[in-house]
Structures are given as C-alpha cells and as structure tokens.
Rosetta silent file (secondary structure, phi, psi, omega in degrees, C-alpha in Angstrom):
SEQUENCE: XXXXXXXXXXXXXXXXXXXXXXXXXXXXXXXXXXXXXXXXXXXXXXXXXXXXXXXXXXXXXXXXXXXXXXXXXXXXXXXXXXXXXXXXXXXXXXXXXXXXXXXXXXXXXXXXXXXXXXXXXXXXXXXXXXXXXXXXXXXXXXXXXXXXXXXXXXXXXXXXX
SCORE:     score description
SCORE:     0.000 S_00000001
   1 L     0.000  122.556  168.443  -21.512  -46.295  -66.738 S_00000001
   2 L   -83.234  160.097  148.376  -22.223  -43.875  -63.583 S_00000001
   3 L  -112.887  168.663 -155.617  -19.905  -42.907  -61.225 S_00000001
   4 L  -104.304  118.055  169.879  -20.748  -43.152  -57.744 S_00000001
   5 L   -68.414  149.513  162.068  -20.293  -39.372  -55.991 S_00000001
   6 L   -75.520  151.151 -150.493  -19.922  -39.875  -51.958 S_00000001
   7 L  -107.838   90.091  170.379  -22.877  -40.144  -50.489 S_00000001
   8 L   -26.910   -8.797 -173.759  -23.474  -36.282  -48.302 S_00000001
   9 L  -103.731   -1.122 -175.344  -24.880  -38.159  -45.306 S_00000001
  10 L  -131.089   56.151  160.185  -21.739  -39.979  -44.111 S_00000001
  11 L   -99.118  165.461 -170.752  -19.393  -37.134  -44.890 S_00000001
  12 L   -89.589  122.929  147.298  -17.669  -34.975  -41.811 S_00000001
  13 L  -125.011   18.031  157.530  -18.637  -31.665  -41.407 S_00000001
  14 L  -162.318 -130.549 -176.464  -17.999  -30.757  -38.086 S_00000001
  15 L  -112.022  148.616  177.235  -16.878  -31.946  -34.614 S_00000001
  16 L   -66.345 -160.581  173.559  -17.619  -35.145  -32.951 S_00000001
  17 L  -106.072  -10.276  158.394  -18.857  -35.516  -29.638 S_00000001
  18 L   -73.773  -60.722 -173.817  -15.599  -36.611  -28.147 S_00000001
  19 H   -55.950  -35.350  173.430  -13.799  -33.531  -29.463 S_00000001
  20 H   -60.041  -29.767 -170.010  -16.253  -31.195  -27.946 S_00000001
  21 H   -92.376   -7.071  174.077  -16.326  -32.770  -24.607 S_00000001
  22 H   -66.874  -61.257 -161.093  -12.138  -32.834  -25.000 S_00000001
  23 H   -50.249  -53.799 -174.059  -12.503  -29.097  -25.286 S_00000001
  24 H   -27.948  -66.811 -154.071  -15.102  -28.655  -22.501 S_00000001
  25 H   -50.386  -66.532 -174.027  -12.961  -30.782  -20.065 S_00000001
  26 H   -33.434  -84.049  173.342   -9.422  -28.576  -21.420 S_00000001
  27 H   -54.139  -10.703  152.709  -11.592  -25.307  -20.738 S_00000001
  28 H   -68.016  -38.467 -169.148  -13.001  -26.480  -17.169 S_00000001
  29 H   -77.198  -51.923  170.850   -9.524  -27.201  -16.302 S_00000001
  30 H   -63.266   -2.526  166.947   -7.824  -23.515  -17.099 S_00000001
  31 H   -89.260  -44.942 -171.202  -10.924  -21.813  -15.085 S_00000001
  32 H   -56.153  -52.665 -174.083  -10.510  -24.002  -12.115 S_00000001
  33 H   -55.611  -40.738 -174.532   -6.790  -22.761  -12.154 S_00000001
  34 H   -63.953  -42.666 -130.465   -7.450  -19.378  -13.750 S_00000001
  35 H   -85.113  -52.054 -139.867  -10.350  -18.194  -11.447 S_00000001
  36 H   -74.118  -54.232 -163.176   -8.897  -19.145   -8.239 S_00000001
  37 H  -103.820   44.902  122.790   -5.548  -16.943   -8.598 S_00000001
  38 H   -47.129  -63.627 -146.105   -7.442  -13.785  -10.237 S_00000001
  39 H   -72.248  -35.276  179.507   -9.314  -13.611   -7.827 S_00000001
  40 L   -84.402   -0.380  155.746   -6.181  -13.620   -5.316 S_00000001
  41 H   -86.322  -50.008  171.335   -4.592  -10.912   -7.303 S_00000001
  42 H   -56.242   -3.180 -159.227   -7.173   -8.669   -7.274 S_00000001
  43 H  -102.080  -49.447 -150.292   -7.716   -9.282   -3.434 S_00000001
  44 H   -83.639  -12.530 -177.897   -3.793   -8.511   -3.019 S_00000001
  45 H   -97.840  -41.342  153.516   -4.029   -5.484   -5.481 S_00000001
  46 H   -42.322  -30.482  162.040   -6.823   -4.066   -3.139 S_00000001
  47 H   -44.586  -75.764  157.987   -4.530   -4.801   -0.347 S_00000001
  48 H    11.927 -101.296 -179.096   -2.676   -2.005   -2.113 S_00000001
  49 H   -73.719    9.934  106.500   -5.205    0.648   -1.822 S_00000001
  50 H   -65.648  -31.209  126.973   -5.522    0.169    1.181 S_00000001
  51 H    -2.439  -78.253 -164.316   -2.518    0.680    2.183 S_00000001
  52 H   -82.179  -52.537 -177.161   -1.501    3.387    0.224 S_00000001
  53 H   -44.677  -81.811  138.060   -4.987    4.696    2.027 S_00000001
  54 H    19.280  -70.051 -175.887   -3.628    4.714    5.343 S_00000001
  55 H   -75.703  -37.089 -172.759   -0.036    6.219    4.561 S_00000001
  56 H   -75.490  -30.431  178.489   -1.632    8.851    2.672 S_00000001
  57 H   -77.606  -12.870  170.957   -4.269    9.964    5.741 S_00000001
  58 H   -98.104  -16.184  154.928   -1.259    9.436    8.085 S_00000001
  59 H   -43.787  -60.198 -164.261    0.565   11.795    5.527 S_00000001
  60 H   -68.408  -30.283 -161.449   -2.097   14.265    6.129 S_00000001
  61 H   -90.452    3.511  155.347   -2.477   13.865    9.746 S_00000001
  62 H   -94.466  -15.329 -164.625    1.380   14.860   10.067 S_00000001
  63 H   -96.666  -34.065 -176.669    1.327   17.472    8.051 S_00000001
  64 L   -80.395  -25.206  164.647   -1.751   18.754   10.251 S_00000001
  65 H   -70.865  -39.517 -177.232    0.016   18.580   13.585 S_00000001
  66 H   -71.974   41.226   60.122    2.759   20.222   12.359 S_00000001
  67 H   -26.695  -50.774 -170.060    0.478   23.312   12.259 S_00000001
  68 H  -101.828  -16.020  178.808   -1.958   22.864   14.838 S_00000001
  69 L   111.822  -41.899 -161.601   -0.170   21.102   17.548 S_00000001
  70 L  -102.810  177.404  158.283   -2.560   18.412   17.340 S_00000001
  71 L  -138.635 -165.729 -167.369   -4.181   15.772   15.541 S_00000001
  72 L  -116.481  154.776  146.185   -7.614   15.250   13.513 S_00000001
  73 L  -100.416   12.267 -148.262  -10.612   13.296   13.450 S_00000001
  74 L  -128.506  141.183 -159.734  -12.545   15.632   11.018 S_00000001
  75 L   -80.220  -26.506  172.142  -11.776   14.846    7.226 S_00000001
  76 H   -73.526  -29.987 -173.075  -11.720   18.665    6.301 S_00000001
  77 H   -90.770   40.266 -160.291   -9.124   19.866    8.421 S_00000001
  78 H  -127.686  -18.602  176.455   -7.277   17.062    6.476 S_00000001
  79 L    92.149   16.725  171.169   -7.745   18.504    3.179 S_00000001
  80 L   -90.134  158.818 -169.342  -10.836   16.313    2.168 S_00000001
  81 L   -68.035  158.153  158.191  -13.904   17.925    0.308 S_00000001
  82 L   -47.657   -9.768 -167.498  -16.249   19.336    2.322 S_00000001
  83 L  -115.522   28.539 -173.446  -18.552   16.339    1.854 S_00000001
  84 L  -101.768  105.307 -167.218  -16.883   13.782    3.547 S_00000001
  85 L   -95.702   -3.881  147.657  -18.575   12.414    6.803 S_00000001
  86 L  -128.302  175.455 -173.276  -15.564    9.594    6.924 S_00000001
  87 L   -77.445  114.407  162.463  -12.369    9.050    6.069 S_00000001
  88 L  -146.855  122.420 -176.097  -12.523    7.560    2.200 S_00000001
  89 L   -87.452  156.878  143.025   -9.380    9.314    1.229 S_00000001
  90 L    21.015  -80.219 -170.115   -8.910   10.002   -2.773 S_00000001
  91 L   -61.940  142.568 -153.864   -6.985    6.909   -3.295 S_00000001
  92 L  -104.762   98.367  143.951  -10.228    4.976   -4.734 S_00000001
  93 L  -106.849   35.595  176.252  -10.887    1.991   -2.256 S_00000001
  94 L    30.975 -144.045 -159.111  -14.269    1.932   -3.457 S_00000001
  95 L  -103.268   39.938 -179.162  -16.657    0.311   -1.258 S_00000001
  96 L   -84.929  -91.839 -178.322  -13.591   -2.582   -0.128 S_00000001
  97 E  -156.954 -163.875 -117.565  -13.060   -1.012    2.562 S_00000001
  98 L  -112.262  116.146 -166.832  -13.845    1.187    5.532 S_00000001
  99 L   -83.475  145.406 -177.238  -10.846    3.717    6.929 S_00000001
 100 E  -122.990  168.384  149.539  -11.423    4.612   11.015 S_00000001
 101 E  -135.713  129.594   79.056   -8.835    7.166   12.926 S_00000001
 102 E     0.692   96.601  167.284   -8.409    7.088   16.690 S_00000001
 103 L  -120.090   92.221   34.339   -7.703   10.139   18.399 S_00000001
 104 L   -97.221  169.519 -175.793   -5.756    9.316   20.889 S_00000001
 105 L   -72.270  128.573 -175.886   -4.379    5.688   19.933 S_00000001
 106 L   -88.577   -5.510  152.254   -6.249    4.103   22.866 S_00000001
 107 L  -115.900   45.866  137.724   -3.139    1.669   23.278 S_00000001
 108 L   -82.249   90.319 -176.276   -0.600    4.422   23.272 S_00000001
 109 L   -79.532   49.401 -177.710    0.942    4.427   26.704 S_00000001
 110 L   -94.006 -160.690  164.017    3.395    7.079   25.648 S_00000001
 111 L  -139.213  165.764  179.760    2.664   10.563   26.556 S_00000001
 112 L    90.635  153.071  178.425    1.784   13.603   23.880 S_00000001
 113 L   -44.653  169.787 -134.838   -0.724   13.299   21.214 S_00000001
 114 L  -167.128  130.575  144.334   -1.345    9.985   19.719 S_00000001
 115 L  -170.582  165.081 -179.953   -3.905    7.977   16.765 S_00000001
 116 E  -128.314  131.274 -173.947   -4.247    4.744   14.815 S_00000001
 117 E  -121.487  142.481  165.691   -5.690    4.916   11.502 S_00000001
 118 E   177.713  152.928 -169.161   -7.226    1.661    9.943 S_00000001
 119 E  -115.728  144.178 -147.749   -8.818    0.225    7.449 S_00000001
 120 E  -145.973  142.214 -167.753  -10.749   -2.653    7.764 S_00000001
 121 E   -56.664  154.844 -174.204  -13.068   -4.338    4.712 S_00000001
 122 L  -100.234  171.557 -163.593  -16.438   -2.851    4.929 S_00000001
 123 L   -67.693  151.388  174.271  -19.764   -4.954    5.417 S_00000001
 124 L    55.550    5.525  167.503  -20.772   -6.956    2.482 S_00000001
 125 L   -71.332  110.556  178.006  -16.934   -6.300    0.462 S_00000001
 126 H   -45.727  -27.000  168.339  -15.185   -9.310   -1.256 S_00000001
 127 H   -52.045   -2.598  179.572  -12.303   -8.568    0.954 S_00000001
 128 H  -100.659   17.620  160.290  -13.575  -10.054    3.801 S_00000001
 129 H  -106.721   54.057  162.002  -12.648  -13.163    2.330 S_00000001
 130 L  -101.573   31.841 -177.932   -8.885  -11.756    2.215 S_00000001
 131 L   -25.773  -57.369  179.269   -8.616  -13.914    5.652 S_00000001
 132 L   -45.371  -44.629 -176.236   -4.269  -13.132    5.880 S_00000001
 133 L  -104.329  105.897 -177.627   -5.423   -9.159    5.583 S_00000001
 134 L  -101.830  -41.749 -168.199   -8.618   -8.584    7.629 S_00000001
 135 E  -152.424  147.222  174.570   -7.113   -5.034    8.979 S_00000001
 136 E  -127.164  161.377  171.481   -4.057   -2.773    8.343 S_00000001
 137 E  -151.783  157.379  149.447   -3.290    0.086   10.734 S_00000001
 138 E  -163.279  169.701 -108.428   -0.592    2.600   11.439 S_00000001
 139 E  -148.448  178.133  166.628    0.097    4.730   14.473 S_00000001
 140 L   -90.623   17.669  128.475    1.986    8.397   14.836 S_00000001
 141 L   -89.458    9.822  126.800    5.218    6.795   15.185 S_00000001
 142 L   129.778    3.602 -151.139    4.972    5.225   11.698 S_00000001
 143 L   -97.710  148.939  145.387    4.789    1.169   12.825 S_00000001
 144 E   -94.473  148.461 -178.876    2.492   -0.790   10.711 S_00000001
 145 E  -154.616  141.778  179.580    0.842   -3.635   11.706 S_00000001
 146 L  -116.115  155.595  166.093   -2.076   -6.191    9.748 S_00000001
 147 L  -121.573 -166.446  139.368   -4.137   -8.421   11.622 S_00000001
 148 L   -80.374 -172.727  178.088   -5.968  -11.712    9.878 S_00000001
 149 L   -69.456  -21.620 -162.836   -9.542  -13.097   10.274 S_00000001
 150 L  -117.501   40.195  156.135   -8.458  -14.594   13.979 S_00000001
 151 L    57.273    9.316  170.642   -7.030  -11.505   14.815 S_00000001
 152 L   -37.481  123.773  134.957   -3.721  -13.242   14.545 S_00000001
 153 L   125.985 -104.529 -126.678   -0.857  -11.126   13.586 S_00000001
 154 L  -118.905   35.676  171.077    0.039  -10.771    9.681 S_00000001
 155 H   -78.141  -14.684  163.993    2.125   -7.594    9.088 S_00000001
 156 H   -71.590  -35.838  176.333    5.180   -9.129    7.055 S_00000001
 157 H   -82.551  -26.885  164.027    2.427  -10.564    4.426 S_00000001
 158 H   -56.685  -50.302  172.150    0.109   -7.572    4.478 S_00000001
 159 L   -97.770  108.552  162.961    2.739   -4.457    4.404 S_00000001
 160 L  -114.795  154.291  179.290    5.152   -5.789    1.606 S_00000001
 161 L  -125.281    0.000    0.000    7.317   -3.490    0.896 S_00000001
C-alpha cells in the first residue's frame, strides 16, 4: 500500500494574479491622493521662505535707514556677504524664488523715502505652479500684500499668520 503525497505542482506558493492586481489598484489609489497634497505642502512650506525672506530683508532695510537716513538697493550695506549681486537673503529659498527691492516704491505717493521688496518664483521653479501665491511683497510701512497667477489679489491666503 502507497500513500499518495500531494502532488508539488498544484500546491500554493505564492500570490495569485487577482491579489497582485488588488494590491496594484490599493497602491495607485494612495499615490493619486498622496502625491497631489505633498506636493501642495511643500509648495505652501516654500511659501514660508519666502516670506520669512522678505520680512527678514525688510528687517535689514530698517535697521539700515535708521543709520543712514536712507534706504538700500546694494546687498552689502544690508549685511550680506560680499558676494551677493542680488538679494538671496540667508533664509535658504534655493533657486524657488527670486527677491527684487524697489528704491523708491514706485507706487508710493507719500512723501520721504520709500521701497517694495518682493519675491516672485524664479524662471524654471516648481512654484510657478503655486497659482494662489505667484508674488509676495512688503513696503516701508509694513503692509503685505500676495498677488496670484492673474495678478488677482491673494494676501489673506499667502501671508497666514
């Protein structure tokens, strides 16, 4: 009398082709979801530093009138290394994007010294698909203001505070 062993070819030994394509489908569906709002935190944490970019060069450029009277376009008398041919303050906004200053604010009808500092994503920078924040700015009387891609605009969602 033999006994009959199971026969190795119709035993299981791994996953079908339904369970794999369950998992595919399962992992397609958390990337479409995951990807989307990464990607919008990191745009909004970039927001940030710029920001922060801004306030700190309008930090400096207050601190520099109240000496000289005046205010700067030139990144040394600002307290930036010597090797700075624009404003890219410190605060690391890498290559998002690109800080300008305006001396005098060319829409300041006021009288007395005057600039608008802003930063605005630089060419080729994932930020310029940040459409709500296209530009932040802020003036020597301290208001901030964002615009959008349509120039629309957007300073309660851009300056949170």
């Amino acid at each position: 009398m033999t006994t009959r062993g199971k026969d190795p070819r119709t035993e299981s030994a791994g996953f079908t082709l339904v369970e794999l394509l369950i998992v595919m489908v399962v992992v397609a569906i958390l990337v479409a979801i995951a990807v989307p709002i990464y990607t919008q935190q990191v745009q909004e944490s970039r927001r940030t530093e710029a920001t922060n970019a801004v306030l700190e060069l309008a930090s400096r450029e207050e601190k520099y009138f109240s000496t000289a009277n005046s205010y700067s376009t030139d990144p040394t008398q600002l307290g930036y290394s010597t090797s700075a041919t624009s404003f890219t303050p410190p605060i690391s906004t890498g290559t998002y994007y690109q800080i300008t200053v305006a001396v005098p604010d060319p829409n300041w009808s006021g009288s007395g010294p005057s600039y608008v500092i802003t930063a605005t994503p630089s060419t080729g920078s994932p930020q310029l698909n940040d459409k709500p924040c296209q530009a932040f700015s802020v003036t020597q009387t301290g208001v901030q203001s964002a615009t959008d891609s349509s120039d629309t605009d957007s300073t309660t969602t851009c300056w949170k505070q």
